[in-house]
C-alpha positions in Angstrom: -5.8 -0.6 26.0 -5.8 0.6 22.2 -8.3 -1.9 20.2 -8.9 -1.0 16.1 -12.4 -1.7 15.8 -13.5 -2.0 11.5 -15.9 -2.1 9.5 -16.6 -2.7 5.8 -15.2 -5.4 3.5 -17.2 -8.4 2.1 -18.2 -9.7 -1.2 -18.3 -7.6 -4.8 -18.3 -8.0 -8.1 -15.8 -6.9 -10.5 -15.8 -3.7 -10.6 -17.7 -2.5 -7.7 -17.0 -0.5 -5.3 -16.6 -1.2 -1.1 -15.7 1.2 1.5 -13.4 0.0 4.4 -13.3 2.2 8.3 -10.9 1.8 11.0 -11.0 3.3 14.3 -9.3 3.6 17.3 -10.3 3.6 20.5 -9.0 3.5 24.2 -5.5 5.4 25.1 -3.7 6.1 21.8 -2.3 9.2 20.8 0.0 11.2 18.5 -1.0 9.0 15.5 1.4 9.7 12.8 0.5 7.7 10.2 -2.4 5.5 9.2 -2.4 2.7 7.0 -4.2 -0.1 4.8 -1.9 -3.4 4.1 -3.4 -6.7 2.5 -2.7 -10.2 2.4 -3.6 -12.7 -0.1 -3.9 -16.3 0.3 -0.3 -17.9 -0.7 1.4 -14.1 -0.6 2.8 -11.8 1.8 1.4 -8.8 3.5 1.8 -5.6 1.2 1.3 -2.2 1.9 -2.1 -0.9 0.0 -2.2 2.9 0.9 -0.8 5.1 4.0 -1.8 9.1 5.1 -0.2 10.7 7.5 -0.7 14.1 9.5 -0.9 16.5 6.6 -2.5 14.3 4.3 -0.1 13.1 2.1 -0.7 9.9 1.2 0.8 7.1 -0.9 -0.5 3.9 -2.7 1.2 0.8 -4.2 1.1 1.3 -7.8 -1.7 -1.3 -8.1 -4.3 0.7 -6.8 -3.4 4.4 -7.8 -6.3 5.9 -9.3 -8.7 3.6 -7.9 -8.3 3.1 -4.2 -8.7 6.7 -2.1 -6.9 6.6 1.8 -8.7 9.4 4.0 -8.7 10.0 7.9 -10.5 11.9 9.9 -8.3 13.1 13.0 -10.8 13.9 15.5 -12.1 10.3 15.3 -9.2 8.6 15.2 -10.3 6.7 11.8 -9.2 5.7 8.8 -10.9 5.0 5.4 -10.1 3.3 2.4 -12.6 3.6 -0.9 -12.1 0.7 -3.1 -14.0 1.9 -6.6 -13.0 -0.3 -10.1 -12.3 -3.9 -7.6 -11.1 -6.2 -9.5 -9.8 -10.2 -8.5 -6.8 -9.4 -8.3 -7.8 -7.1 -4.4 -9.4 -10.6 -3.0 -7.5 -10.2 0.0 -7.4 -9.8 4.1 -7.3 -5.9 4.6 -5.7 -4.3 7.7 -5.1 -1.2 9.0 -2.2 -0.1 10.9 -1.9 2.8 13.1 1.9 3.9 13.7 2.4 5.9 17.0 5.6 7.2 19.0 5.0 4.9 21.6 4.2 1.3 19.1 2.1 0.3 16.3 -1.4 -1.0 16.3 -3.0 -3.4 13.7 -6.5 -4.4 13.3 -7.8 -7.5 12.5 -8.4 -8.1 9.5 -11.3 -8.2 7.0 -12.3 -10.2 4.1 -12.9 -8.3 0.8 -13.5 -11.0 -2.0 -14.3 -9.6 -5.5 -15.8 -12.3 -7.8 -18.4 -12.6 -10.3 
C-alpha cells in the first residue's frame, strides 16, 4: 500500500519563507511526475508546481519566481520552497504523485500566512 507521508506547512508571516516534503513509501514505482496543488477555502484545487523525471518543472504563474519544486528520486520525495509568502498562498497544500499504474495524493497541509 502506497501512503504519502508530509511534512512542513504551518503559520508565517508575510513574506517568510516555509519548506513543504512529501514522500512515498510502500510499493510505488515508475513515478513520472510529482506535484504540489492547493486549495483555498471557497475555491477549487489548483495546480501550484509539477517536476517530472528530467527535471523540468512548471509553476502557475502565481508563484513563478518565488516558489522552487525539487525531488529527489532515490527517496521518492518531493519538495516545494515557499520564499516571498504572501496571503494570498493561505491554502491546503497537496502533493500528488502520478504513476503508470494510478495517482497518489497526500493529505493535505495547512500553510496560513498572516501577520
Amino acid at each position: 500500500q502506497v501512503q504519502l507521508v508530509k511534512s512542513g506547512g504551518g503559520l508565517v508571516q508575510p513574506g517568510g519563507s516555509l519548506r513543504l516534503s512529501c514522500a512515498a513509501s510502500g510499493s510505488i514505482f515508475s513515478i513520472y511526475r510529482m506535484g504540489w496543488y492547493r486549495q483555498a477555502p471557497g475555491k477549487q484545487r489548483e495546480l501550484v508546481a509539477t517536476i517530472i523525471g528530467d527535471g523540468s518543472t512548471n509553476y502557475a504563474d502565481s508563484v513563478k519566481g518565488r516558489f522552487t519544486i525539487s525531488r529527489d528520486n532515490a527517496k521518492n520525495t518531493v519538495y516545494l520552497q515557499m520564499n516571498s509568502l504572501k496571503p494570498e498562498d493561505t491554502a491546503v497544500y497537496y502533493c500528488k504523485f502520478s504513476t503508470p499504474r494510478g495517482v497518489y495524493w497526500g493529505q493535505g497541509t495547512q500553510v496560513t500566512v498572516s501577520s
